[in-house]
Each structure stands twice: as structure tokens, then as C-alpha cells.
N, C-alpha and C positions, 0 to 999 in steps of 0.2 A: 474552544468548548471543553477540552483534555483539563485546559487550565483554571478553567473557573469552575470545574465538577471537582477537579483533587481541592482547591482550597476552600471552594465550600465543607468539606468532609472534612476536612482540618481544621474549619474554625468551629464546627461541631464536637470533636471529640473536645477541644482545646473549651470547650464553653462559653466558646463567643456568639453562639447562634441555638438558638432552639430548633432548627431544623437543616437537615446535609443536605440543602438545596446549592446548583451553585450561583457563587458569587454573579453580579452583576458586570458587565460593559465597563461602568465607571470606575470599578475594582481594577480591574483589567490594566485599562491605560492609566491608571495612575501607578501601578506596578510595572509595568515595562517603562513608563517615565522615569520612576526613580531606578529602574536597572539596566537605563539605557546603554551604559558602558560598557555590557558585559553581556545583554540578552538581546536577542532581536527575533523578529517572525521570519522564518526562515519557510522552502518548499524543501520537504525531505525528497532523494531522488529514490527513483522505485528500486526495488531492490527481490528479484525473484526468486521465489521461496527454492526452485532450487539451488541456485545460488549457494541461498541464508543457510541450507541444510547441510548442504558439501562441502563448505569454505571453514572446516575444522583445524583446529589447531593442530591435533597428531596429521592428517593431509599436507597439510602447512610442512612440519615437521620435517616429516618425509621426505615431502616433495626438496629440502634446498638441501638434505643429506644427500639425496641423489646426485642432485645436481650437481654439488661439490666435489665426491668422487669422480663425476664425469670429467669437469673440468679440469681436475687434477690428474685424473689416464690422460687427457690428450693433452696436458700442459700450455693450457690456455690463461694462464692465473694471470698473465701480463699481455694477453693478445685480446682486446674488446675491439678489435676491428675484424678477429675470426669468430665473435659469437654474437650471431641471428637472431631476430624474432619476425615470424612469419603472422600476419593475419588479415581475415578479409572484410568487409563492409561492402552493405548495398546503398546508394545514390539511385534515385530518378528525379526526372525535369520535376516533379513538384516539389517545391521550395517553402521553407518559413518565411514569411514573411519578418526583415527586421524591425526593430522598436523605433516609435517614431515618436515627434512631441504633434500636440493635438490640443485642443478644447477639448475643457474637462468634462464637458455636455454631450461633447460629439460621440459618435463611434466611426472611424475611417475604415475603408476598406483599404486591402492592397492586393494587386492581382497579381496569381502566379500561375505558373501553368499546371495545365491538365493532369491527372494520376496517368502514368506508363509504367512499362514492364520496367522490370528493377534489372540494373546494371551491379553488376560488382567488380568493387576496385580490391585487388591483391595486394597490400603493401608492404615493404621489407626494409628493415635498418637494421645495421648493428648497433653494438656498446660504444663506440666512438666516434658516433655520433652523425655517421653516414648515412644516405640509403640509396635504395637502390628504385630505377626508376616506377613509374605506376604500371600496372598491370591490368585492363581492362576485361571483364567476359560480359559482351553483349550480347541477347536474345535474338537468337536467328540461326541459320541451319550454313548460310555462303556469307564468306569473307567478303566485306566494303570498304577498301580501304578511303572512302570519304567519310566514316566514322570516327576517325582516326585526326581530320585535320586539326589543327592549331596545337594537337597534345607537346608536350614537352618533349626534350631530343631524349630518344631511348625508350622512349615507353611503348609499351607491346597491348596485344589483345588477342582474344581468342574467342569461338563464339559458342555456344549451349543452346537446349531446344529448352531452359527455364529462366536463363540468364545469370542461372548460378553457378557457384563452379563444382565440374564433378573430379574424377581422378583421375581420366583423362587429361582434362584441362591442366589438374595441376600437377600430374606428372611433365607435361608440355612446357609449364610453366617453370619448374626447377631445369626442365635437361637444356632447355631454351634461353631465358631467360633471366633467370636466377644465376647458372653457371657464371654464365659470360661479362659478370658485371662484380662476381665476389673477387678478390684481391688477394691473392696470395704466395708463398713465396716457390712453392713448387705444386705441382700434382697433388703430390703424395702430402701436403701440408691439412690437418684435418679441421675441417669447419665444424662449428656447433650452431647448430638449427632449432632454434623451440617455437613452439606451435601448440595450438590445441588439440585434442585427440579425434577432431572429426575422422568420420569414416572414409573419408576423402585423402585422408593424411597417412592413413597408416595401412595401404594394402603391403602383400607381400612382394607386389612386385615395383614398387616404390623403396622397399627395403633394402633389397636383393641391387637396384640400382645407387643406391645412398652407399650403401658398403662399396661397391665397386670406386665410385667418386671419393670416398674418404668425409664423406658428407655424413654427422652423428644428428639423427632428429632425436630430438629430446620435445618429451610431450607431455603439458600439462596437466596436474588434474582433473578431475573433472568439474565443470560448472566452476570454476575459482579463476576466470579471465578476467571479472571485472577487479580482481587483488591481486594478479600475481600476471599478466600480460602488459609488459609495456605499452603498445601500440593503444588496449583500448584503457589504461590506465590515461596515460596523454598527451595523447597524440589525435588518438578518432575524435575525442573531443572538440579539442580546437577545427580540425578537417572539418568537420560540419559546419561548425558554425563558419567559416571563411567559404566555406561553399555556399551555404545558403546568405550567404550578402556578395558573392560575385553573380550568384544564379540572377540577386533582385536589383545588383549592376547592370547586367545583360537586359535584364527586358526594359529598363531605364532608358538606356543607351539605344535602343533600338524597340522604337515605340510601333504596337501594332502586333510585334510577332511574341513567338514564345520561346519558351527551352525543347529542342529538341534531343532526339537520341544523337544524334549528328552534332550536337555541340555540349553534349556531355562532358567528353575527352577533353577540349580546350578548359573549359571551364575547372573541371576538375583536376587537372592539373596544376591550374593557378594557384588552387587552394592546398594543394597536397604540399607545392614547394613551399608555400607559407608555415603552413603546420609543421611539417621536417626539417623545422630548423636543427641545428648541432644542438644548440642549446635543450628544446625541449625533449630528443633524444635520448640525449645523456640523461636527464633529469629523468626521462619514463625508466630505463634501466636501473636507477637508483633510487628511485622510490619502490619499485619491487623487489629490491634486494638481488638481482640477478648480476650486477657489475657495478663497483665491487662488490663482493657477495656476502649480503649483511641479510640474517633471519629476521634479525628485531627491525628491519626496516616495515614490515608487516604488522602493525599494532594491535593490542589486543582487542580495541574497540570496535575493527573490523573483521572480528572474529565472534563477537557475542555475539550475534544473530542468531549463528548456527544452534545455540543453549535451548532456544524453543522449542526444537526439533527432536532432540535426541534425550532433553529430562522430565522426569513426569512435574517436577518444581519448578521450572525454568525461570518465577522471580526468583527463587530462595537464592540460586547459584550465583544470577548477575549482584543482584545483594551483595552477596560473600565477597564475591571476585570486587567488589565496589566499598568493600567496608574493610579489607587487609588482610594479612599473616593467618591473624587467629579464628577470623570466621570463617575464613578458606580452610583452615585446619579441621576445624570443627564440622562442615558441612561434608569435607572426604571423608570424616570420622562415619557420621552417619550415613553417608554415601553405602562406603563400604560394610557396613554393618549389614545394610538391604541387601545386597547383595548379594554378601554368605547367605543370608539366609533364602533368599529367591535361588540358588546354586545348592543348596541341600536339595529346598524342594522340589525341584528339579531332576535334581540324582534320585530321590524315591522315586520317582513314577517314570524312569527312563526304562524302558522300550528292551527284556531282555530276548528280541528275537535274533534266529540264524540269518548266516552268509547276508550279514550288513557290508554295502560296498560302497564307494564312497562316492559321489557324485563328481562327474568330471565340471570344468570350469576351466572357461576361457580365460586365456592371460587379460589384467586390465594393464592398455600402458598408459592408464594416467600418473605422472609422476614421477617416469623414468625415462631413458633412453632406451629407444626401442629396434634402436642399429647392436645394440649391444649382444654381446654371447649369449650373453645369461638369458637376455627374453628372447633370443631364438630358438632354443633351447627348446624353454618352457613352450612356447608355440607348435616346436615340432614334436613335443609331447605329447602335446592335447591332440595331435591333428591324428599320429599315429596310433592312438589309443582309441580316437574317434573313429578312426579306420578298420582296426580291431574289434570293436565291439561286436557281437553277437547279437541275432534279434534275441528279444524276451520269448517269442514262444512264434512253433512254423508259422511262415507266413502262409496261409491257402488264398485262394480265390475268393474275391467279396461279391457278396452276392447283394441284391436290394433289399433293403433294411428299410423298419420305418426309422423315423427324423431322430437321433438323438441329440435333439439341440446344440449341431455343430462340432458335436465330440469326435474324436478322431475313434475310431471301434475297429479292433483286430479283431477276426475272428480264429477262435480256437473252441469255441461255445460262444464268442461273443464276449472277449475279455477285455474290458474297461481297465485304459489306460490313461492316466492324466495330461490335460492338452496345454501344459503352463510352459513356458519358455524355458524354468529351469531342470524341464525333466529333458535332458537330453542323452541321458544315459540309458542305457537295455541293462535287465538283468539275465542272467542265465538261464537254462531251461530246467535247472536245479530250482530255481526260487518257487516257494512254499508257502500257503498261509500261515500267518505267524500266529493266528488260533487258532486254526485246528490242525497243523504241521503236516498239510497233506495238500497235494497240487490240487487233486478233484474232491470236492466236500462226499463224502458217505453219502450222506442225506439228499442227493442228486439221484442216484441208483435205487430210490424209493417212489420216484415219480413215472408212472406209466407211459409217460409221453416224453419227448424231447424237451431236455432242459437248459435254457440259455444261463452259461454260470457267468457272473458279472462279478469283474475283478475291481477294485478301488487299491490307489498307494495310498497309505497313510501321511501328510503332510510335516508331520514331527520326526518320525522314525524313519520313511522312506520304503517301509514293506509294505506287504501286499495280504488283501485282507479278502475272502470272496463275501460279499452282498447277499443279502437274503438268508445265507446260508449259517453265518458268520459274525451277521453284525444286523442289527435294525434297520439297516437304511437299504432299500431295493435297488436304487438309482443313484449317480450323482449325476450333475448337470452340469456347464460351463461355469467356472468360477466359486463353486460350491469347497467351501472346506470338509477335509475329511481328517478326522484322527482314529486309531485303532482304537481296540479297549485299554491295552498297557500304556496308552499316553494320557486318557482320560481323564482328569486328577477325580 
């Protein structure tokens, strides 16, 4: 439909048509007929926006600078049998049904089994092309080892009350499992581990353990696994699909019954050693650039997505980047011209209030190692400063309030504090309104009766502003933006 709207509107401007309707069916296949050699209808695969949003080139960047210093600290340049890729996928008995041939009349059915709780498989290889055996976490609270039957020699499980794995699980699953299977030439010889930044992956007492083992996790970006993760680059690929045609072997072979959670493990492992071959190992590490370690192994094709997201022009740019040298030139020209000038106006209407503090911020470790100095560092920075902080103002006794739609309400009068994830910082009991430079408004000590003073931060500046007193607005509510007067434009 894409196809025959653009060339209808093309043979409109061109003069071939009195009206941008589009073209017809007949248009259609006789155009793909004559470019049969080069065009075909294709299923684009889904691709999620966050994804499309995160998987930026400076990310990208980053992310194989890191990596490079790391592998060059632990002189790994010539060891792909010491550097890891950890990741996980879920498997249950329902299956795809594979392609069959048929009457073109017909519609065939194919039976599979039932929807069940979801099983995750942990999988692990290195750069040369190794791996290491499957790893199972099935839903249940007590160990069965007849879950277990027919699995490959080596392979482990563990079990969860969702089926998925937590940090237990895979703390258990490195000090267990992982260990005893990597290859190396002493203790003290240092592995490199990359993985995603699940919250599962990178507690501190997972850290604290890696350092002791000589074990470096290195952790992906974020959202950038389906560009830059071997395993789901290709490897999980082929794993399904060889699963789901041993799954539709099974009930074949043994007519009557179904896939259970009890033949999971056999099955899935048939399909895992198919997938793990050496071959397509090596090949996932070297299509993401991780062994040997090549950036440009990442193209830029799968990086234009992200352009949607972050420009207000997002065709002008893929254009540019599509059309060479000088419209690339030309489009940063303009670019940067916006810019200055959005960055002046900006500088006039910035915010000249007192004791501006800076907001604290968690380390992110997408894109580094995170056994390393430097982000412990930073971690026990944050933690100890988090520790330090001081409340914004006494805490007393809360007493029954009516509803303020969920707002979190300190009282000192009843001072309104912002309830967004990123306010996680207190300010002093120095901090002031930043119009009228006074903690208690004047015009409070005018009211005969008790007065509840309602405080608002400003979301640009970050000060603090009293309500009613101060500013037009008496309330704010969950989600409501607030700015001062001096951000105003």
C-alpha cells in the first residue's frame, strides 16, 4: 500500500496523472516483475521503540571504547576462549507449529501443546566458539530431579516462584555452574563476562564476588542486545526455531500426548547443541564486533532508527546521511546553527537563584565494566552521599490529612515535595524561596487562622518556590509540571 501511495504522488508531481491517487495492483506486479532481481516483499522483524531509541551511535561508540580498554587491562587480545557472553530466554511446551505443503484451498491445522508457565534457559559461550552447558530455572518452590531427565551431560537447573531468574538464581548459577565449566590456566587468570544490565546482574554482592574470582562483568548498554549481544544476535534465533520442530517431532513420535514441563530439558537441549554450533558462535561474536574487535562491524543502517527519536526532522537527517559528504555537511551546518541559538535562549531565562545543588545520580553501568575501580568508586560515592544527606526540613509527626492524590506531604505547614523518581536528593534547611528569598512567605503572618504553606520544586531550576504565596498555582498534583517564574520564557 506504502508502495503504490509513494508512486502514485510521483506520477502526480511528474505529470503523469491528474490526481495523487495511488497507483493500481496491476502497477504493482508488473513493478516488482521487472525488479525481480533486486526487490522482493519481505516481513520487516518488529523492532521496539526502545530499542530504536537507545541503540545510538555515540552508545555504540562508547560502548566498544570501553570495551577495548578493558580487554587491553586484562590482555585478553589473543584469549577468545577467556571472553563470555551471558544470556537468557524463555521456552514453554507451546510450540510453533512448522511449514507444511497443503492444498491451496485448504487451511490444515497442527496441534501443539497447551500455554504453561515459562521455563528459562541461561546460555553461555565464549569467542572460540565454545559453550558452556544449558542452564534451566523452572517454576516451583522444591527441586525434581525428573525434570531434569534426557537433558545433556552437564546441564544444571534451579528453580523460582515466576520461573524466571532472580539474583539468587544467578548468583548460584555463576558460583555453581559457570565456574566449573570455564577453562583457564590458573585462578588468578581473569575472565571477561558481558551480559546485559539486568537488575539481576549487577547487585553488589554479585560484584564483591566477581572481583574475589578474577571474573570482569562487562555490561551492556542499554536496550542495544538485539545489535550488540551475540547470543541474541545468532544464536537464540536458530535455538527456537530447532526447538520448535523438535517440540513438533515429539508429539509426532509419540501420538496422543503433549510437551510437558518434564520434557522441556530433553528437548531443549537437543535444540541448544544444534544452535551452539562453533561455527555460529564465532560468527555471533563477529558480527557484533566483540572478537576480533571491529566497531564498524555495526552498520550504520542499524543505527538510523534511533534518528526518529532524538530529531525534530528525522527524514531531513536519514536524507543527508543517504545522500553523502556535503548534505551531511550541510544539515550539521544547520543543525548547529539551532542550536546556538536554542542555548542563548536558554542562557537568558536561566534561573539566577541561591544554593543551587546538584542532584545526585546513580551510576548507569550500561557500557562498561562494572568489576572495575572506577565504577566502584563512583557507586560508593553515590551511596555515601546518599547516606549523608540531610532531610529538607524536621521531620514531625503526620497526622490525617485529606487525599492529596498520592503525593508524598511532609509536614512543616504541609510542604510540598515532588514525588518523581528523580528527586532523590534533600536540600538543606537553609533552602529559601527563590521569589521571595525567605523560608516563611510574610503574607502567611497576615492570615488569622493557621496556614498551610505548600511548597512546589521547580522542574527546570530545581528550587523551591511557596504556592499561593509566591506563584499562581495553590496545588500541584501527581505528574503535574511545575516551573518558577525565572524559567518562564
Amino acid at each position: 500500500m506504502e508502495m503504490k501511495k509513494l508512486a502514485g504522488e510521483l506520477a502526480f508531481k511528474l505529470g503523469r496523472r491528474k490526481r495523487d491517487k495511488p497507483l493500481s495492483n496491476c502497477w504493482l506486479y508488473g513493478f516488482l516483475g521487472r525488479w525481480r532481481e533486486r526487490l522482493s516483499t519481505l516481513k520487516p522483524s518488529a523492532l521496539d521503540s526502545n530499542r530504536a531509541k537507545n541503540t545510538t551511535p555515540e552508545a555504540v561508540q562508547t560502548y566498544f571504547h570501553n570495551l577495548k580498554n578493558t580487554i587491553d587491562t586484562l590482555h585478553l587480545e589473543n584469549r577468545p576462549d577467556l571472553i563470555f557472553n551471558m544470556d537468557e530466554t524463555g521456552i514453554s511446551p507451546e510450540h510453533r507449529p512448522p511449514n507444511i505443503i497443503a492444498p491451496s484451498n485448504e487451511k490444515p491445522h497442527s496441534v501443539t501443546s497447551p500455554r504453561s508457565a515459562t521455563t528459562t534457559l541461561i546460555a553461555c559461550a565464549n569467542a572460540a566458539g565454545s559453550n558452556i552447558p544449558p542452564y534451566f530455572v523452572f517454576k516451583g518452590k522444591r527441586f525434581n530431579e525428573d525434570l531434569m531427565q534426557g537433558a545433556s551431560a552437564g546441564a544444571g537447573y534451579a528453580m523460582s516462584d515466576s520461573g524466571w531468574s532472580t539474583t539468587t538464581v544467578f548468583q548460584d548459577y555463576l558460583k555453581i555452574h559457570f565456574l566449573k565449566h570455564v577453562k583457564r590456566d590458573h585462578e588468578n587468570q581473569p575472565v571477561l563476562l558481558i551480559l546485559d544490565g539486568h537488575t539481576t546482574h549487577t547487585s553488589s554482592e554479585l560484584i564483591q564476588w566477581a572481583l574475589t574470582n578474577n571474573i570482569h562483568i562487562f555490561v551492556l548498554p542499554a536496550h542495544t542486545s538485539h545489535v550488540l549481544q551475540p547470543l541474541d544476535v545468532a544464536v537464540f534465533g536458530p535455538f527456537k526455531r530447532f526447538y520448535y520442530s523438535e517440540c513438533s517431532a515429539y508429539m509426532k513420535t509419540n501420538m496422543g500426548k503433549i510437551v510437558t514441563k518434564y520434557d522441556i530439558a530433553a528437548i531443549a537441549c537437543q535444540a541448544y547443541l544444534k544452535a551452539m554450533s562453533p561455527w555460529n558462535i564465532v560468527s555471533a561474536f563477529k558480527k557484533t564486533g566483540i572478537y576480533p574487535l571491529d566497531k564498524t562491524a555495526i552498520s550504520q543502517n542499524q543505527l538510523y532508527p534511533c534518528e526518529a527519536f532524538r530529531d525534530e526532522t528525522p527524514l531531513q537527517k536519514i536524507n543527508a546521511l543517504c545522500s553523502g559528504k556535503e548534505a551531511i555537511d550541510a544539515y550539521l551546518q544547520k543543525k548547529a546553527d539551532a542550536e546556538k541559538n536554542k542555548t542563548t535562549v536558554q542562557t537568558n531565562k536561566k534561573c539566577n537563584c541561591m544554593n543551587k545543588r546538584k542532584k545526585l545520580s546513580k551510576p548507569n553501568p550500561g557500557g562498561k565494566e562494572i568489576t572495575s575501580e572506577q565504577y566502584i568508586e563512583e557507586v560508593d560515592l553515590y551511596s555515601s552521599q546518599k547516606v549523608d544527606v540531610t532531610p529538607a526540613f524536621p521531620q514531625l509527626t503526620k497526622s490525617p490529612q485529606p487525599s492529596t492524590s498520592g503525593l508524598n506531604v511532609i509536614h512543616v505547614n504541609d510542604i510540598h515535595i515532588n514525588d518523581s523518581d528523580n528527586s532523590t536528593d534533600s536540600e538543606g534547611e537553609s533552602e529559601v524561596c527563590c521569589v521571595c528569598g525567605l523560608f516563611y512567605p510574610r503574607r502567611a503572618d497576615e492570615n488569622s487562622f493557621i496556614k498551610i504553606v505548600n511548597w512546589a520544586q521547580c522542574d527546570e531550576c530545581g528550587h523551591w518556590v511557596h504556592l499561593a504565596f509566591c506563584d499562581k498555582k495553590r496545588v500541584l498534583r501527581r505528574g503535574d509540571a511545575f516551573r518558577c517564574m525565572h524559567c518562564i520564557i
